[in-house]
N, C-alpha and C positions, 0 to 999 in steps of 0.2 A: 955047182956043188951045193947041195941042201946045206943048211944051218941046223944045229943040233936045236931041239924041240926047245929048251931052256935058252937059248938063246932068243930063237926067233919071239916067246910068251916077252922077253925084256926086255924085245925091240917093240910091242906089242903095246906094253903096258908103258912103253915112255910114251910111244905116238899116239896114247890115249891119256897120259896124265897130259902132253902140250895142244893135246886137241879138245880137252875138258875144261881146263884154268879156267879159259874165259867163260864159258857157258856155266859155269859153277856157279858164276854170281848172277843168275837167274835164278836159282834156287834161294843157296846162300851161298857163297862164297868166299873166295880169301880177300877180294877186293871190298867186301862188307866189315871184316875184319880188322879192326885200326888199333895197335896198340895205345893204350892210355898214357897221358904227358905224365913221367915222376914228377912229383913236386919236388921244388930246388929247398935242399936241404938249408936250414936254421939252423947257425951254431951259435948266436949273438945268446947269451944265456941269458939279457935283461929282456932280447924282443921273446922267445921261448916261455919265457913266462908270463909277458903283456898279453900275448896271444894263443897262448898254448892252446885252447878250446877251440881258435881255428886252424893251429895246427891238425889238429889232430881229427879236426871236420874233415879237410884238404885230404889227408894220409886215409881215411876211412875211403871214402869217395873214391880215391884213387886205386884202395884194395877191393873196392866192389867193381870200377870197371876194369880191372885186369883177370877180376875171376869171369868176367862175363866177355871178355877177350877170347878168354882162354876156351871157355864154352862155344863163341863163334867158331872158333879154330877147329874145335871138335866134329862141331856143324859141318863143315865144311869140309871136313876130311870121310865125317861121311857118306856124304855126296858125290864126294871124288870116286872114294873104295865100291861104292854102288853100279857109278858107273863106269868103273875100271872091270869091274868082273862083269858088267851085263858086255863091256867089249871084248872081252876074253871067251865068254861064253859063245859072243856072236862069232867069233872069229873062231870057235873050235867049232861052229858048223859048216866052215867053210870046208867044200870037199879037198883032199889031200892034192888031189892033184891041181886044185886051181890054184893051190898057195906057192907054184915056185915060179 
């Protein structure tokens, strides 16, 4: 018994997002990806203020690698969605009858 057309595009696109992961990081991918260590919070109010200016180096640093995180991530999901629809595209030209 055939699978309704929306089914079969979600079987489609998962056996293309599990068979893409890895080759993503050829391009860019999510294993290129590392989210940035927080820094361990300072509540001591005498070290906060001995150091404040490397607090606050630390916390900058750490907000510029998580927006550039966050940009990989984007990267990488482009990549993905690229080649999720060049696989969908290839797989709608497969003739009707050779898909069951």
């Amino acid at each position: 018994m055939p699978f309704p057309s929306h089914c079969i595009i979600s079987h489609v696109i998962l056996a293309a997002l599990h068979a893409l992961l890895p080759c993503a990081g050829a391009a860019q991918g999510l294993i290129d990806c590392a989210p940035p260590l927080r820094p361990a919070p300072v509540t001591e109010p005498r070290v906060q203020a001995e150091y404040a200016s490397e607090l606050r180096e630390e916390y900058t640093f750490y907000f510029d690698e998580a927006q550039e995180f966050f940009h990989c991530l984007e990267r990488a999901r482009a990549v993905v969605t690229d080649e999720v629809n060049q696989a969908i595209a290839d797989y709608g030209a497969i003739p009707e009858t050779a898909r069951d």
